[in-house]
LUMTI-461293 format. One record per atom (N, C-alpha, C): z, x, y; residue in three letters. Coordinates in steps of 0.2 Angstrom, whole numbers, padded with zeros to 4 digits, always signed. Atoms other than C-alpha are relative to their C-alpha. Last residue first. Layout:
N
ZXYala...
This chain:
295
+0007+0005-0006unk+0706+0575+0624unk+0004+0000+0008unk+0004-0007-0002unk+0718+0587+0613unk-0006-0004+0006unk-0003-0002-0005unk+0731+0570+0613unk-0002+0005+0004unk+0001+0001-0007unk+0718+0560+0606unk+0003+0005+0004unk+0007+0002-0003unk+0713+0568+0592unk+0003+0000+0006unk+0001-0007-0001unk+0732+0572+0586unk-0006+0002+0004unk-0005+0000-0004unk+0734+0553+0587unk+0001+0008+0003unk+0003+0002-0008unk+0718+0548+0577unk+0006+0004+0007unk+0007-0004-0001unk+0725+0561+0563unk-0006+0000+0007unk-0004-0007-0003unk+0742+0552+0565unk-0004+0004+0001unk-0002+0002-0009unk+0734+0534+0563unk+0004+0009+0002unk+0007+0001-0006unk+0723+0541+0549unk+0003-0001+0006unk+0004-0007+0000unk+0736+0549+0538unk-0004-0001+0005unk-0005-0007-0005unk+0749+0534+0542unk-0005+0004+0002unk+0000+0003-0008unk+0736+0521+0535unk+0002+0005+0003unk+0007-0001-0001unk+0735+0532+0517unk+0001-0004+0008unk+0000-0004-0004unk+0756+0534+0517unk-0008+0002+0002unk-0004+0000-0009unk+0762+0518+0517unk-0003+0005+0000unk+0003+0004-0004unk+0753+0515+0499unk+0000+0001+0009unk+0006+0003+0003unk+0758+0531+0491unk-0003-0004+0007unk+0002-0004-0005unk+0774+0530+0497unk-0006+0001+0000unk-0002+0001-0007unk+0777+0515+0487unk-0003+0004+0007unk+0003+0004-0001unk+0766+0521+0473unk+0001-0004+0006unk+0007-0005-0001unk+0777+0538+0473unk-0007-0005+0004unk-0002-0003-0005unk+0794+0527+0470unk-0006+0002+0006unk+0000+0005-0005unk+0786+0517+0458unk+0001+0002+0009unk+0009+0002-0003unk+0781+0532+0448unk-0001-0005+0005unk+0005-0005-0003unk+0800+0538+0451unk-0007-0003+0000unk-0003-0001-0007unk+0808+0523+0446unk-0004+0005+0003unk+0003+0004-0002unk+0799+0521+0429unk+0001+0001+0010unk+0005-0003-0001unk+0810+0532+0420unk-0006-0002+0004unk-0002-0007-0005unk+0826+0524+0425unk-0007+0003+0001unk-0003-0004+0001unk+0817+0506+0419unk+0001+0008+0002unk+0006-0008+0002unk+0811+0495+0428unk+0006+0005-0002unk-0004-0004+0003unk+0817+0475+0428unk-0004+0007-0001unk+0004-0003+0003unk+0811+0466+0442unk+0001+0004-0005unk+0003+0006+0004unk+0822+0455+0452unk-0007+0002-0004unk-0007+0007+0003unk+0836+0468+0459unk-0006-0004-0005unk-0004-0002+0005unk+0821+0483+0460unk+0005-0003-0004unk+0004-0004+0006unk+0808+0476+0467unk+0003+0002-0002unk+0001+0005+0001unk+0821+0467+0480unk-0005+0001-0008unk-0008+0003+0004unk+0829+0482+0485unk-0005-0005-0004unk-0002-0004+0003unk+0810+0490+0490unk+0009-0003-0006unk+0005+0002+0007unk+0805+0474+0498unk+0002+0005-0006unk-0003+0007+0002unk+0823+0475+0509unk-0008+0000-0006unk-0006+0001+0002unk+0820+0493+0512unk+0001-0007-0004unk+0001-0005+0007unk+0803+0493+0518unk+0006+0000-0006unk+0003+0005+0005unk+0809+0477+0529unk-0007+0004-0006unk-0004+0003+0002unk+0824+0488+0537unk-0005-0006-0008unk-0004-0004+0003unk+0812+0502+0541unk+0004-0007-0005unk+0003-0003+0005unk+0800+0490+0549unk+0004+0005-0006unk+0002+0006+0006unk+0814+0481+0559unk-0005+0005-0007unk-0006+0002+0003unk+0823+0499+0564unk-0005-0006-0003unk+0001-0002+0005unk+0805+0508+0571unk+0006-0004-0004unk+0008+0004+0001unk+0808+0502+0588unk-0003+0000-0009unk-0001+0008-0002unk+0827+0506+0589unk-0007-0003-0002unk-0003+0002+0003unk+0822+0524+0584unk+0003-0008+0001unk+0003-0003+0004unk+0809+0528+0595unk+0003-0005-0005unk+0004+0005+0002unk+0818+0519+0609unk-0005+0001-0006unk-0003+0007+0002unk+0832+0531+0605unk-0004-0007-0001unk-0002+0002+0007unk+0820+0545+0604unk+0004-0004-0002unk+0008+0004+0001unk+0813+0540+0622unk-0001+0002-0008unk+0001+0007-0001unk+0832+0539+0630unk-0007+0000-0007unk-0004+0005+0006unk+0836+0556+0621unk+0000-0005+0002unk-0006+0001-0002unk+0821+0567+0628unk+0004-0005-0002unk-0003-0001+0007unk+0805+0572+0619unk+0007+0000-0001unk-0005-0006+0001unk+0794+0565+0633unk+0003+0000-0005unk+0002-0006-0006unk+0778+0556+0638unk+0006+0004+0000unk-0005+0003-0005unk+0785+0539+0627unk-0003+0006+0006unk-0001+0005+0003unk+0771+0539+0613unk+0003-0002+0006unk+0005+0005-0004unk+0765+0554+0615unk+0001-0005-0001unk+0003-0001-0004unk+0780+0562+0615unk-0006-0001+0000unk-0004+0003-0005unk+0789+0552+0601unk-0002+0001+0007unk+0000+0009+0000unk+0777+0554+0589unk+0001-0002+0008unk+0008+0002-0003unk+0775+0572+0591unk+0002-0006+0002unk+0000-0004-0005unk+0796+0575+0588unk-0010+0000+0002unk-0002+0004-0005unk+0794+0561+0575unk+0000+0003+0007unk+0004+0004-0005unk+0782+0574+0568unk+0001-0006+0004unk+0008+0000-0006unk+0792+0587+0568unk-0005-0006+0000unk-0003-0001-0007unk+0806+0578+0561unk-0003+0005+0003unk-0001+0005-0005unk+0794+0572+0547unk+0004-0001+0006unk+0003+0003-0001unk+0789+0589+0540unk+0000-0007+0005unk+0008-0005-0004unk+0797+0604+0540unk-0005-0005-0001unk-0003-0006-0007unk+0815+0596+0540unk-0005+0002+0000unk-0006+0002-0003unk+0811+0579+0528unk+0000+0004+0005unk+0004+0005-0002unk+0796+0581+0518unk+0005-0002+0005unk+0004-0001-0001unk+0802+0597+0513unk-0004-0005+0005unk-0001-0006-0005unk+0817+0594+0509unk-0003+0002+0004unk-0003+0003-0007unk+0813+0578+0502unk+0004+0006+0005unk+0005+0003-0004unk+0801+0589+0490unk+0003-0004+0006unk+0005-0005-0003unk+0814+0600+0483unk-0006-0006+0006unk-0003-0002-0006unk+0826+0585+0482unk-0004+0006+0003unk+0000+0006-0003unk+0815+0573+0471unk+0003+0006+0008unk+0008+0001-0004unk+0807+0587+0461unk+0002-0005+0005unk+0007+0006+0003unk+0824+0594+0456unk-0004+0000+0004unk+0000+0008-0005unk+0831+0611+0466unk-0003-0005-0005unk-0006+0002+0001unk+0834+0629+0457unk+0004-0008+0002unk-0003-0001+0005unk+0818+0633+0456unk+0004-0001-0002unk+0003+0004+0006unk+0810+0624+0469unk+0002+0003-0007unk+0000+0007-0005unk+0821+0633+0485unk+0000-0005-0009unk-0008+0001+0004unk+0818+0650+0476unk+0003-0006+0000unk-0003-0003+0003unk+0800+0645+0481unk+0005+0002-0006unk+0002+0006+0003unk+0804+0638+0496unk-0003+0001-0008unk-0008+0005-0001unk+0812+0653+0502unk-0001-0005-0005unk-0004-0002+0004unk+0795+0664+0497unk+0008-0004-0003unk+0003+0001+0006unk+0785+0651+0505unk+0005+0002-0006unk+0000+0005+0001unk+0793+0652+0523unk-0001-0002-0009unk-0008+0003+0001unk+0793+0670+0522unk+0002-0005-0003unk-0002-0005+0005unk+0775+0672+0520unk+0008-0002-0003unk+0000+0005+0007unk+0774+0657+0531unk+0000+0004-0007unk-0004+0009-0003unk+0784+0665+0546unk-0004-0002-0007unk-0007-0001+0004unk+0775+0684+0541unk+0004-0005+0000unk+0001-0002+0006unk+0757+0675+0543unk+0005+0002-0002unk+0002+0007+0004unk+0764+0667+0560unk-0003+0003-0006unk-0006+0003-0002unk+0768+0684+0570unk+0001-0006-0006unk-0005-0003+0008unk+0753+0691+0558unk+0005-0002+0004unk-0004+0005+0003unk+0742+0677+0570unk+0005+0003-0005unk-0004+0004-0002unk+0739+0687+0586unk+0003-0004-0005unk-0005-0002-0002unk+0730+0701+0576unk+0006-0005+0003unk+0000-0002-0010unk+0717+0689+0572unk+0007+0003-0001unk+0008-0001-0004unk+0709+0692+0553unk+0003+0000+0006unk+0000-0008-0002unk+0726+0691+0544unk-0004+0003+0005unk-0005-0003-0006unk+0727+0675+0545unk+0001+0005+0002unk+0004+0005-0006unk+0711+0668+0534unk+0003+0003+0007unk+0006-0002-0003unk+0715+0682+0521unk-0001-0005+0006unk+0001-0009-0001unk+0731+0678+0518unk-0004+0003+0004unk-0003+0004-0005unk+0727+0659+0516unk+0003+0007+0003unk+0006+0004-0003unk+0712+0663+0504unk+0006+0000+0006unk+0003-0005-0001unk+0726+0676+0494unk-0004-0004+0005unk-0003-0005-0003unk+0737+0661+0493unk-0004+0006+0003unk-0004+0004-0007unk+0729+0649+0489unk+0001+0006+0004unk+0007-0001-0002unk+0719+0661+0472unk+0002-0004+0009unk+0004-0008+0000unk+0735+0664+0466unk-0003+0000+0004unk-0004-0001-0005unk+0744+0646+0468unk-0003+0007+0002unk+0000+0003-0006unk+0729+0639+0459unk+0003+0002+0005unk+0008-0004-0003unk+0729+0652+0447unk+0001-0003+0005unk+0001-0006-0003unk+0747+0645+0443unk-0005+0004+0002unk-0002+0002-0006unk+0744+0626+0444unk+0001+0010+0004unk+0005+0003-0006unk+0733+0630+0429unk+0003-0002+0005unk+0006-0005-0001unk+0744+0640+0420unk-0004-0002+0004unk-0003-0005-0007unk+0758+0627+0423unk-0003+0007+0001unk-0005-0004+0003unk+0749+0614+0416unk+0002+0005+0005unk-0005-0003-0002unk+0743+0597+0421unk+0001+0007-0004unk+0002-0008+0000unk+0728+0590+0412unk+0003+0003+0003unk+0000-0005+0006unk+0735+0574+0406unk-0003+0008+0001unk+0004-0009-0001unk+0734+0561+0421unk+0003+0002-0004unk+0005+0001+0004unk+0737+0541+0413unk-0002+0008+0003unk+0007+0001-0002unk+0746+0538+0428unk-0005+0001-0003unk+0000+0006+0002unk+0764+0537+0417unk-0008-0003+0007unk+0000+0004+0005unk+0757+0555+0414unk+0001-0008+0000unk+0004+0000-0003unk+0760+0561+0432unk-0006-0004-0007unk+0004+0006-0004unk+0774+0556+0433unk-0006+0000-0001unk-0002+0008+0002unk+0780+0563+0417unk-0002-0005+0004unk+0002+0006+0002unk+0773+0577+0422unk+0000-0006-0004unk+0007+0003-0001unk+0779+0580+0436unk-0006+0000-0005unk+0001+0008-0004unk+0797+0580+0427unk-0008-0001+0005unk-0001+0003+0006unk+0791+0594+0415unk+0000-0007+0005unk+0005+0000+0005unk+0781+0607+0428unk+0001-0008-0004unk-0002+0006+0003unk+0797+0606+0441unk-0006-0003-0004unk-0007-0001+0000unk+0793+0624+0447unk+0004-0006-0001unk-0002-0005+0004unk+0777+0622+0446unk+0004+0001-0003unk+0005+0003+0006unk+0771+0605+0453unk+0001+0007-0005unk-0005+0005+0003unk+0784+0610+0469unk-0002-0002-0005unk-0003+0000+0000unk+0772+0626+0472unk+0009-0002-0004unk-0003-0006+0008unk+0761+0619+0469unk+0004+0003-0003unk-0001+0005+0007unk+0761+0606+0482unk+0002+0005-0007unk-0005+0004+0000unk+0766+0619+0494unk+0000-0005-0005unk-0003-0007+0000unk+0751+0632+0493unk+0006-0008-0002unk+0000-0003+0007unk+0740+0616+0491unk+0005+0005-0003unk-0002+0006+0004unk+0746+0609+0508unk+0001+0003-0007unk-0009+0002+0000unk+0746+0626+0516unk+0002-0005-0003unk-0002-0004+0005unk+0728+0628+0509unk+0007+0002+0001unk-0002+0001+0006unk+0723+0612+0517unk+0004+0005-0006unk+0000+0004+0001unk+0725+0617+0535unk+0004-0003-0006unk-0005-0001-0001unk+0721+0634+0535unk+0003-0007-0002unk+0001-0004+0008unk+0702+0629+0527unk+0008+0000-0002unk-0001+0007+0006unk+0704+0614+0543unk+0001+0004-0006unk-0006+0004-0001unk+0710+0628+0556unk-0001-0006-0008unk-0004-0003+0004unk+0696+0642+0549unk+0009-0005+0001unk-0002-0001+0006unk+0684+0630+0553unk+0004+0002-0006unk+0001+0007+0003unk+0688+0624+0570unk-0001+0001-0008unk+0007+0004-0004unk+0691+0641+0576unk+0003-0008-0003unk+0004+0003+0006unk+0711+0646+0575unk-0007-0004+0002unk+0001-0008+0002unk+0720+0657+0590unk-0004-0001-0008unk+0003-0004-0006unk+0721+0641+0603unk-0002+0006-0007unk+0004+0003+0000unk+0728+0629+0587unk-0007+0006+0004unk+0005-0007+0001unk+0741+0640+0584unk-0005-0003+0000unk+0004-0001-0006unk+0753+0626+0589unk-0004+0006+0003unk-0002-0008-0001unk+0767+0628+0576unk-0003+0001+0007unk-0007+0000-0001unk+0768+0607+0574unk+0002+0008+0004unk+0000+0002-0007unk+0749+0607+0575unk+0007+0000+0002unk+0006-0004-0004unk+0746+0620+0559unk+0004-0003+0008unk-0003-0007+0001unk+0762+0611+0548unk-0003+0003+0007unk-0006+0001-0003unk+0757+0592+0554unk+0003+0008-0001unk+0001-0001-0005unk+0740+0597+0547unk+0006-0001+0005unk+0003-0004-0005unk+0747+0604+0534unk-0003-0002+0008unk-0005-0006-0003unk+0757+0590+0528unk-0003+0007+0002unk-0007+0001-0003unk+0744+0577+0529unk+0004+0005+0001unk+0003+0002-0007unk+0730+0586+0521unk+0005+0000+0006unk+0001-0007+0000unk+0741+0591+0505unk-0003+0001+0007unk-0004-0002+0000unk+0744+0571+0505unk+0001+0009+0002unk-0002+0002-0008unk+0729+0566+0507unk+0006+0003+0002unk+0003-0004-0004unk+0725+0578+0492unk+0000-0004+0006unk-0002-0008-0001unk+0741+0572+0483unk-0005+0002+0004unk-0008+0000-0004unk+0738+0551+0487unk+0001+0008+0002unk+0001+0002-0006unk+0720+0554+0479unk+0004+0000+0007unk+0004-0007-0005unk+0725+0561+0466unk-0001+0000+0006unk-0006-0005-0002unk+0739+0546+0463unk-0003+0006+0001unk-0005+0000-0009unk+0726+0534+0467unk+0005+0005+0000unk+0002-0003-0007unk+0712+0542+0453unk+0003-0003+0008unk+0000-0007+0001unk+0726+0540+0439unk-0005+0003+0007unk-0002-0003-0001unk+0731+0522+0446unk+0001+0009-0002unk+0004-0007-0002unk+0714+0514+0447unk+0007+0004-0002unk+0004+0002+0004unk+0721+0496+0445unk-0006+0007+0000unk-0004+0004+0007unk+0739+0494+0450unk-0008+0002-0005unk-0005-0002+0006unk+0737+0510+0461unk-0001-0005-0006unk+0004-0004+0002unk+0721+0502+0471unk+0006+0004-0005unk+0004+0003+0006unk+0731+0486+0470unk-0004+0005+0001unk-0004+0002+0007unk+0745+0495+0480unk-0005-0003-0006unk-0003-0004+0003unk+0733+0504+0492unk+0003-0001-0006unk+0005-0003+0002unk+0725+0489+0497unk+0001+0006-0005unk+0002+0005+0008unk+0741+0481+0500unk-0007+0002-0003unk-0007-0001+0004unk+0745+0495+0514unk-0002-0002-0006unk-0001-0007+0000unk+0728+0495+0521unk+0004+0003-0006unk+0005+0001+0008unk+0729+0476+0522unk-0002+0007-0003unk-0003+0002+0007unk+0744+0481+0533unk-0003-0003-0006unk-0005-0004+0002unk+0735+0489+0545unk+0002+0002-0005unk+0004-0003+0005unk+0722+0477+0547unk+0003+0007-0004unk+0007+0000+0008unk+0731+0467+0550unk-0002+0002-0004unk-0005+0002+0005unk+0742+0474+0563unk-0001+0000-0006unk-0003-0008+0004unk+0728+0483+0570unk+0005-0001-0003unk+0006-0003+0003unk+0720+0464+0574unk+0001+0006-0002unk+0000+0003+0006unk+0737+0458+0581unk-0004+0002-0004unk-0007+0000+0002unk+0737+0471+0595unk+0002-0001-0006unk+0002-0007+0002unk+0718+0467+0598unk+0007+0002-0003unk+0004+0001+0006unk+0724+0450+0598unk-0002+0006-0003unk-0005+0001+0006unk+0738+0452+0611unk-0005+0001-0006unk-0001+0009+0000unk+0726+0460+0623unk+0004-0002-0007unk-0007-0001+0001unk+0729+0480+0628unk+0001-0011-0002unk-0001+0005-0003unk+0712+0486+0625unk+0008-0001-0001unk+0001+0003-0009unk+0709+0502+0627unk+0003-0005-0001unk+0007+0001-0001unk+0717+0509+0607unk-0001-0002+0009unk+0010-0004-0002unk+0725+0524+0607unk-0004-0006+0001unk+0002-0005-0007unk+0744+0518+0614unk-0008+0002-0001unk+0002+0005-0010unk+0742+0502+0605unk+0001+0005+0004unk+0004+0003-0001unk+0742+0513+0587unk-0002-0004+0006unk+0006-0007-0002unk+0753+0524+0591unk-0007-0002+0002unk-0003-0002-0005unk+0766+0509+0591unk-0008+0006+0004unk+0004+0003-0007unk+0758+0503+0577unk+0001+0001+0007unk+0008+0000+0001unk+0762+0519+0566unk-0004-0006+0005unk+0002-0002-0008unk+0780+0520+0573unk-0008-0003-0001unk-0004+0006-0003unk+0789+0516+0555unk-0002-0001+0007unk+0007+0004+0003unk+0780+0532+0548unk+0001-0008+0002unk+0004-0006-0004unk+0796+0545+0554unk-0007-0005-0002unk-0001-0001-0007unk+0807+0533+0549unk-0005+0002+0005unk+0003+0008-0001unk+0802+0528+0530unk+0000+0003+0007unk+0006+0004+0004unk+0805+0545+0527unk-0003-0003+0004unk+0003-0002-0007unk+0822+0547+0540unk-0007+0001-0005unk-0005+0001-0008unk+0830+0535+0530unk-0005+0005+0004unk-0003+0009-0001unk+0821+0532+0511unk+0003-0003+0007unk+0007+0001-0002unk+0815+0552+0511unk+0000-0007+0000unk+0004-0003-0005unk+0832+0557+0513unk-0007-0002+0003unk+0000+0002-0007unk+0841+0545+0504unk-0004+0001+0005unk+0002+0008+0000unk+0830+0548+0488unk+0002-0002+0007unk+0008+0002-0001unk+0833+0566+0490unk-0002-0007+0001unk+0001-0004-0012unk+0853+0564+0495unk-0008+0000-0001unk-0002+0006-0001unk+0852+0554+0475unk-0003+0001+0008unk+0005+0004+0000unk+0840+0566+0465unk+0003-0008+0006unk+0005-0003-0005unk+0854+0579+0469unk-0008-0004+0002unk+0000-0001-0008unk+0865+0568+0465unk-0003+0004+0004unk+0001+0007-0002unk+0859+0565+0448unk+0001-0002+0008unk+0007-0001-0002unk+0856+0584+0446unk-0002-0008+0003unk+0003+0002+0008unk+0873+0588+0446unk-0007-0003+0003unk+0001+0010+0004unk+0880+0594+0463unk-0007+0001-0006unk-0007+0005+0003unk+0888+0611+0467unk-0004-0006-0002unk-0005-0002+0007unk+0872+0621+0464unk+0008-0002+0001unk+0002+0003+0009unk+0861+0609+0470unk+0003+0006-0002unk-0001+0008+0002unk+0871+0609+0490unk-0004-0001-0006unk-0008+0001+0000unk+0872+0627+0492unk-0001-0006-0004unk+0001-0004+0007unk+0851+0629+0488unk+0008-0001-0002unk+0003+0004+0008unk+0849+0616+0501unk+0001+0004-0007unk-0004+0005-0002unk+0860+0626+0515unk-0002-0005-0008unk-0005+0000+0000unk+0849+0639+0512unk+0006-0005-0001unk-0002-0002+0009unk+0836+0632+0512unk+0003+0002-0002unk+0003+0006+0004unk+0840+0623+0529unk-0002+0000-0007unk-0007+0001+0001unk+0846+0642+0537unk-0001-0006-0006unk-0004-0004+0007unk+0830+0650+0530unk+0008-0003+0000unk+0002+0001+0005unk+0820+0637+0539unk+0003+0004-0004unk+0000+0006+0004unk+0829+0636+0554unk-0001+0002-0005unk-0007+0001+0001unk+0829+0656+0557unk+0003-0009-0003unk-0001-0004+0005unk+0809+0658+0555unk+0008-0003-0003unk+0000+0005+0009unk+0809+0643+0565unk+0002+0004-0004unk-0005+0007+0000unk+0819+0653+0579unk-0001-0002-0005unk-0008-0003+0003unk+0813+0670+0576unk+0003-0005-0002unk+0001+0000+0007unk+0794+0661+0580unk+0006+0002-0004unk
């Protein structure tokens, strides 16, 4: 537990150096890369996962989760063009979901959590952390959140929210002696993070997050069920395997921007919509993937 504790304070650290020399453009730039390179990367596997859990191994089955995969995808996107203020909620509470459960199973306090104090836990670390970043960049989210037609944002109301999270996530840990090891690590982790989003944009505060305490653990899962070890052949084939998919997120992403006219502001909803899409299929195949591995 000393260890993460020490990662994470090194990595905010280090994030807090790097947005007080750079201007707010480049600090929106390293965020964008981050979550555009090892991003897409970490969610660039999803079929992969997906032929390890199903039985059959026949091309069509194969093809048939392709599919349906990627109607998933585009379902997503016409559910933004045409719902967009209840897809972008929808996105945050899969989303909230999402990164705690990868936060819980990443740490591996599963054994010292029932079943319903693990999914309460779960979500109230997501909560804790969206709000955190939905606070402390109040004016830019809501501009996003406004170009989807939501209007109730404020930062009174994010802040009860982060009260009453907090104190429920508290309470839930404190209960088993074994877990104040892990209540003072996310205590910690919070407070960092925190000064982290004060002083950070929403693009780079979040790709920090989404980036070191998020999708490099879950390549690190990926990649051990996936290959049976966490060793440098079997995250080379990791990464070599995931290169097309990466490269043709990329290429449609340029291509909406070259032959589409959007302006600065716009970018970021786009941005969001993108991920968005990619990121309801993900949740499920990582969900099933967590399943299997406890079987």
């Amino acid at each position: 537990m000393l260890k993460i504790i020490i990662f994470r304070i090194l990595i905010i650290a280090i994030s807090l150096i790097v947005s007080y020399l750079l201007s707010v453009d480049y600090q929106d730039m390293i965020g964008f890369s981050l979550i555009l390179s090892i991003g897409l990367i970490h969610g660039a596997n999803d079929l992969l996962i997906i032929k390890r859990n199903i039985s059959s191994t026949s091309r069509f089955s194969q093809f048939n989760s392709f599919i349906t995969y990627i109607c998933v995808v585009f379902v997503g996107l016409i559910f933004f063009y045409f719902f967009p203020s209840f897809a972008l909620i929808s996105f945050v509470v899969v989303s909230i979901y999402h990164f705690g459960e990868q936060h819980i199973e990443a740490l591996q306090i599963n054994e010292s959590l029932r079943r319903i104090q693990k999914s309460i836990s779960i979500i109230l670390h997501g909560i804790i952390l969206f709000t955190i970043i939905f606070m402390n960049n109040i004016e830019a989210v809501k501009n996003v959140f406004l170009s989807f037609d939501i209007r109730f944002l404020n930062y009174n109301f994010l802040k009860t929210i982060l009260i009453i999270a907090s104190l429920l996530y508290v309470s839930i840990l404190i209960i088993k002696k074994d877990l104040i090891p892990f209540l003072i690590s996310e205590i910690l982790f919070f407070i960092f993070f925190y000064i982290l989003s004060l002083f950070t944009t929403l693009i780079l505060c979040f790709s920090i997050y989404f980036i070191f305490f998020h999708s490099i653990l879950s390549i690190k899962d990926q990649v051990k069920y996936i290959y049976g070890s966490n060793d440098y052949n079997s995250l080379r084939k990791y990464i070599i395997n995931s290169l097309p998919y990466f490269i043709l997120a990329l290429i449609f992403l340029t291509m909406l921007y070259m032959y589409i006219e959007i302006d600065k502001n716009d970018l970021l909803p786009i941005i969001f919509t993108f991920l968005a899409a990619i990121t309801f299929p993900h949740v499920i195949v990582i969900e099933k993937m967590y399943r299997s591995m406890k079987q």
